[in-house]
N, C-alpha and C positions, 0 to 999 in steps of 0.2 A: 339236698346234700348228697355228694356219695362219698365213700368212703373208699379209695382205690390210693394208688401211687404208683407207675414206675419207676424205680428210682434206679442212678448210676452212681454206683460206688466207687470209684478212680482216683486212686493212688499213683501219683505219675512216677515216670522210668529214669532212671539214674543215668541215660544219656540225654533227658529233656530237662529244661529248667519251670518252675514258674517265680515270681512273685510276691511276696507276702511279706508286708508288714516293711516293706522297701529293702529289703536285701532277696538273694538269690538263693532258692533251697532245693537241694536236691533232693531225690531221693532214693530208695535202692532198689525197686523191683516196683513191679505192677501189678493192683488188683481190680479186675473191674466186677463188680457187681450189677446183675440188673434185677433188683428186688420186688418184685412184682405183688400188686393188688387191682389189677386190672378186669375190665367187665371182658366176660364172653359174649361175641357179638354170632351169634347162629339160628337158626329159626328154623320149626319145621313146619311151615307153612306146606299146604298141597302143592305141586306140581303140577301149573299151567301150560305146559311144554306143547304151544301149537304154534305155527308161526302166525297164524294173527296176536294171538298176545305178542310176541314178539316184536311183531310193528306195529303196535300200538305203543310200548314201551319206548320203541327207537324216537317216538313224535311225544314222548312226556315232555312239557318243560320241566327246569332242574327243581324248582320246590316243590314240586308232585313226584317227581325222581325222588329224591330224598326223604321225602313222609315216608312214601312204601317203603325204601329200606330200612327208615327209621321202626314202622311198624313193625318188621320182623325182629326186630331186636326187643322190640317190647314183648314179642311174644314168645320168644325162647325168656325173656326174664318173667312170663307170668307160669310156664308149662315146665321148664326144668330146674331142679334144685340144686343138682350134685351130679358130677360125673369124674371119673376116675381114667387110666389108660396108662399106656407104659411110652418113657420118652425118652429117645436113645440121642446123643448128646455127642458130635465129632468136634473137639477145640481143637483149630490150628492155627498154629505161628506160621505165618508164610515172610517169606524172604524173597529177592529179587523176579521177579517175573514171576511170580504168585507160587512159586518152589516150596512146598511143604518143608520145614526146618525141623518140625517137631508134632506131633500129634497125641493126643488123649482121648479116647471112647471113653464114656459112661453111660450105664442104664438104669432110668429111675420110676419107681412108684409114682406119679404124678396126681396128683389129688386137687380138685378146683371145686370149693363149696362156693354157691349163688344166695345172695338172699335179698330179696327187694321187700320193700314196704315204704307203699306209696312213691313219695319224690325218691326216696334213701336208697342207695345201692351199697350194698360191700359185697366183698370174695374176700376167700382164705384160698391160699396157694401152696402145697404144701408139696414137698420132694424127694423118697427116701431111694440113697443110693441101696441099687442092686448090685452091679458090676462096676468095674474100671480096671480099663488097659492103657500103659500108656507105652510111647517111644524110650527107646535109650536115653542118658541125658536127661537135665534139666531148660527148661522153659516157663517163661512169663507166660500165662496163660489170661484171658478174658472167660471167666466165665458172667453167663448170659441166664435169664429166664424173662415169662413173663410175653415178649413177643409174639409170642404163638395166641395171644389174646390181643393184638393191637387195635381189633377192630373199634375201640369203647367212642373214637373221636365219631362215631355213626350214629351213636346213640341219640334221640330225640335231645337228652336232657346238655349232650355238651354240641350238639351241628351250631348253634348260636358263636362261638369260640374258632370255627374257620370260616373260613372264604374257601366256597364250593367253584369250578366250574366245569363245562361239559366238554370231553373232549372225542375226538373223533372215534367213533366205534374200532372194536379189533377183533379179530381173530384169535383165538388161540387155540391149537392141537384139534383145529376142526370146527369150532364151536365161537361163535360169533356173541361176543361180547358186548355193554355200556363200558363208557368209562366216565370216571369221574376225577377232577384234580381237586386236591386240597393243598391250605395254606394256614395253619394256625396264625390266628391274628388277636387274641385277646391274652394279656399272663394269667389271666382270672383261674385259681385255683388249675395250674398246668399238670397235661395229664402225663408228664415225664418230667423228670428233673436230675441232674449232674449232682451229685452228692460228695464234693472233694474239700476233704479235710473238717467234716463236721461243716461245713457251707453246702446250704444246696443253689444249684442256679437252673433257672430253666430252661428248659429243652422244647421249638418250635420244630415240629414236623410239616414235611413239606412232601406229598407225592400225588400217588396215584390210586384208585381204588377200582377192580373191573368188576362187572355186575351183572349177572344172567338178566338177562333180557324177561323172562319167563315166569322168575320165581323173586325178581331182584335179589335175590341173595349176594353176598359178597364171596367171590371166587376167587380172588388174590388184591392183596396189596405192598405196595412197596414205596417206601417213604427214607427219607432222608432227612439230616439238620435242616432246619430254615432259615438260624439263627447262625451265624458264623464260631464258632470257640477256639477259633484258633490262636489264642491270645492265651489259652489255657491248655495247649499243646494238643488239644481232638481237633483232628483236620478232617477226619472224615466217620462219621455214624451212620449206615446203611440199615435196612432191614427190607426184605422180599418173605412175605408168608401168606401160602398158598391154602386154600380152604375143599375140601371134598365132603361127600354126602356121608354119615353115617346111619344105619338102620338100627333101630331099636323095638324089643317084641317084634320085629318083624313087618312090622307098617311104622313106625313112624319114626322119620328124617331128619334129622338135623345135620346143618353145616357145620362141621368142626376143625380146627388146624391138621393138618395134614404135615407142613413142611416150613420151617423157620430158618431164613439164613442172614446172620447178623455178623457185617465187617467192620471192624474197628481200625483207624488210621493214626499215627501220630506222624510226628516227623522220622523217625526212625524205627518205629514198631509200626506191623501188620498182623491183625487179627481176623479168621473167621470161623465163627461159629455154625452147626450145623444142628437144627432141632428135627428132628422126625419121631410123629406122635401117632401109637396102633393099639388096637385092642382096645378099645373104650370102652367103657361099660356104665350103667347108672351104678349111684354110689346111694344107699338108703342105711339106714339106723333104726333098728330097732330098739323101743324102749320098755322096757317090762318093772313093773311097779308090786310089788308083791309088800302084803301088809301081813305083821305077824300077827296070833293070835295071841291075848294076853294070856300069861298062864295062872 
């Protein structure tokens, strides 16, 4: 069992129509929600950083590809509990030629509690605004979370639920990367889902994931609809989130989101979100138990 959800809360726009119940209903404005209970997919395995691991890694076939990454995610959920950090949040309305229309900053407390036992997984996600700036004017905004955790479809307990394959290695900013494509192919308990109007319906992701050669760790993914919804006015659901190393006490590394960009399409709305996540810290709880004396 885990206990997780992405969920997309989407109230559609009073220049779109849908559907329901066989008449036409509009509505006035737009909210989108992404309510997240998603696993963190990070690992602070040692760093193998020689190029013989390296081409060793380039000659895995993909179900030994995918154990080792799957192992790393087993072992950030057996080594970390809680981690904390601050997450600055750009919403834009774009207009014609990606023309920013309207813009909102906020900055948030971001709180992600872990807790595994045995098969079980759940997280608490939690988000206290610090700041917000916004534009002149009013705007339909998308707000978004949750993303910045996508990696969960990696996880041993859901690789069963897509179709893996290998694709041609890359480059990126120097650094010579795996890649791997994915295609969610089961609805079996989905790990995203469209939540309009008290219906939820499910969300098939479909992309890409690149993967240090060295450490397998996951160093960015970007995924897409698989499932068409354009019959419910989403034409288009994007997400690109990038993953860098953190140090904690000073030896030990874990991969944690770095940078989340989530574009939202309708037929006449453009949305894009912008998550950037700093300062991480472990999150601990002290508990103190004090018995009184009788008097």
């Amino acid at each position: 069992m885990v206990d997780y959800r992405t969920m997309i809360r989407l109230s559609l726009l009073s220049d779109f129509a849908f559907r329901r119940s066989g008449a036409i209903r509009r509505v006035p404005k737009v909210l989108g929600l992404v309510a997240a209970a998603l696993a963190l997919l990070v690992a602070g395995l040692a760093h193998a950083d020689t190029p013989l691991a390296e081409s060793l890694a380039r000659d895995l076939p993909l179900p030994q590809l995918l154990e080792r990454v799957g192992k790393q995610v087993e072992t950030f959920w057996n080594q970390f509990a809680s981690v904390t950090c601050t997450e600055s949040v750009t919403q834009d309305k774009l207009g014609e030629k990606g023309k920013v229309l309207f813009e909102q900053r906020e900055s948030f407390d971001y709180l992600l509690i872990l807790q595994a036992s045995g098969l079980d997984l759940s997280v608490d996600e939690s988000r206290v605004e610090k700041t917000v700036k916004t534009s002149k004017g009013k705007a339909s905004l998308l707000d978004t979370n949750g993303f910045s955790i996508f990696t969960l479809m990696l996880h041993p307990l859901y690789q069963s639920r897509y179709e893996f394959r290998r694709l041609p290695d890359e480059t990126l900013q120097g650094r010579p990367l795996l890649r791997i494509g994915f295609q969610q192919v089961s609805d079996d308990r989905p790990l995203s889902v469209l939540l309009l109007r008290e219906r939820q319906y499910a969300l098939k992701w479909t992309g890409t994931a690149w993967i240090d050669p060295a450490s397998f760790e996951v160093v960015r993914i970007q995924a897409g609809l698989g499932n068409s919804m354009a019959d419910m006015g989403l034409l288009r659901l994007d997400a690109d989130v990038s993953y860098s190393d953190v140090t904690f006490n000073q030896s030990i590394r874990y991969w944690l989101p770095a940078r989340a960009v989530v574009e939202a399409e309708t037929k006449r709305q453009h949305w894009r979100n912008t998550h950037l996540f700093s300062d991480y810290r472990r999150f601990e709880v002290e508990t103190q138990v004090k018995t009184a004396m009788p008097q």
